[in-house]
matplotlib code that plots the C-alpha trace (Angstrom):
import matplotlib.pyplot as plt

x = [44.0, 40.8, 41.1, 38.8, 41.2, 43.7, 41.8, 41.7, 44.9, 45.9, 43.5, 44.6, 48.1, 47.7, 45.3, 47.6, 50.7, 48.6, 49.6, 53.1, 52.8, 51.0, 53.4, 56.2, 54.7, 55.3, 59.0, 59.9, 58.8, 60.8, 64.0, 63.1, 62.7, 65.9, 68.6, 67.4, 68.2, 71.5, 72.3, 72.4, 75.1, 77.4, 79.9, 78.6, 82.1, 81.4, 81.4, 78.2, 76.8, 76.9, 74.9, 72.3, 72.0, 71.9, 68.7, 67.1, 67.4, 65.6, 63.2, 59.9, 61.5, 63.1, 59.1, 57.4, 56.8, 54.3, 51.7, 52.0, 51.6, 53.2, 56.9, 59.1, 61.3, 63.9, 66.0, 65.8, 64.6, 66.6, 69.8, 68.5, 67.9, 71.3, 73.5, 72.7, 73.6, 77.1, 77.8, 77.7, 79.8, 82.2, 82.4, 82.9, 86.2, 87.9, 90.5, 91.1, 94.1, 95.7, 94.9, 96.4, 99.9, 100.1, 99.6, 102.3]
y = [-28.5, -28.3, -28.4, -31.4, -33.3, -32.4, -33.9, -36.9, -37.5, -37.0, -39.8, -41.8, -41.6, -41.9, -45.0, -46.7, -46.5, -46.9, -50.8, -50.4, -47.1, -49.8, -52.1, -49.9, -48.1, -50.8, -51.5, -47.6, -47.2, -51.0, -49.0, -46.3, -47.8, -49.7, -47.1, -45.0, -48.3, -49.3, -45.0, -45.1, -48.0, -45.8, -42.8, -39.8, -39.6, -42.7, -42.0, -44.5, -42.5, -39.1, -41.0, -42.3, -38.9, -37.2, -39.1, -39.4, -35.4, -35.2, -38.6, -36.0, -35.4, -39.0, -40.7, -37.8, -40.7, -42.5, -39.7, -38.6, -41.0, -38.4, -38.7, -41.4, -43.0, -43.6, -40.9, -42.9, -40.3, -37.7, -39.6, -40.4, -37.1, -35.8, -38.9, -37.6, -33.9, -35.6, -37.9, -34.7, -32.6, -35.6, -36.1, -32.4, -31.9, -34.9, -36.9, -36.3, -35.0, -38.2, -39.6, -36.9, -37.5, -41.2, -40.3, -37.2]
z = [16.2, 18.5, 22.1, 21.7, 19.1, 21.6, 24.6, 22.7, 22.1, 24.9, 26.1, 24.1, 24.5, 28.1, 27.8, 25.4, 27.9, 31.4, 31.1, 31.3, 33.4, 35.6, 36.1, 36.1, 39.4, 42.0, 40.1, 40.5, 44.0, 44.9, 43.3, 45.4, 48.7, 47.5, 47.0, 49.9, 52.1, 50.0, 49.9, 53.8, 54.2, 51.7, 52.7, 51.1, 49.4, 47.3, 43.3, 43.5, 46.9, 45.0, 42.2, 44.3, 45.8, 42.3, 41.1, 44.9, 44.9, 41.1, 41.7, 41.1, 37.5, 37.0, 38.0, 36.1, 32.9, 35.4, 35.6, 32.0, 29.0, 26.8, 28.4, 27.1, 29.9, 27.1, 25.0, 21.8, 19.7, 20.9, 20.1, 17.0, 15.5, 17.1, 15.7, 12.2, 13.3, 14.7, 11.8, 9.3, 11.4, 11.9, 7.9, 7.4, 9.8, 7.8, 9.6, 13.7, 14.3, 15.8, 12.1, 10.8, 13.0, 12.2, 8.2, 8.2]

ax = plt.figure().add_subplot(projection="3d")
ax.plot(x, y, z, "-o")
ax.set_aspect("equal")
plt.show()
């Protein structure tokens, strides 16, 4: 494909998604600003603490979707072409082994 095919896709990915990349600014940066504040009143040996400070410490990676219309903020896809990848290997192995118990 032509760097100028390419340009316009990429235009026009980015055009089609700037409407909900524009309203999902001001909702990322309120969820920001909110578990910084909420991440301060908890003891850093919280279970919910250390997951605040998990996505606070990759927030760059988790807000990258906003500036590029080609990333998807879900992981639909992904799941879906792995399910079928898990479904074969689960019908190849045959019964689990606490199946396998209750039967014998």
């Amino acid at each position: 494909m032509s760097a100028c095919a390419n340009s316009r896709i990429s235009r026009n990915i980015s055009s089609a998604c700037w409407p909900s990349q524009e309203r999902s600014v001001p909702v990322v940066a309120e969820l920001e600003a909110w578990m910084r504040a909420e991440r301060a009143t908890l003891s850093r040996h919280n279970d919910v603490a250390k997951a605040m400070n998990y996505m606070l410490k990759r927030w760059d990676a988790f807000t990258r979707f906003l500036g590029d219309g080609r990333i998807c903020i879900t992981n639909n896809a992904a799941e879906r072409a792995l399910r079928g990848i898990a479904f074969g290997v689960s019908l190849r192995r045959g019964p689990s082994g606490a199946n396998r118990m209750r039967r014998g």
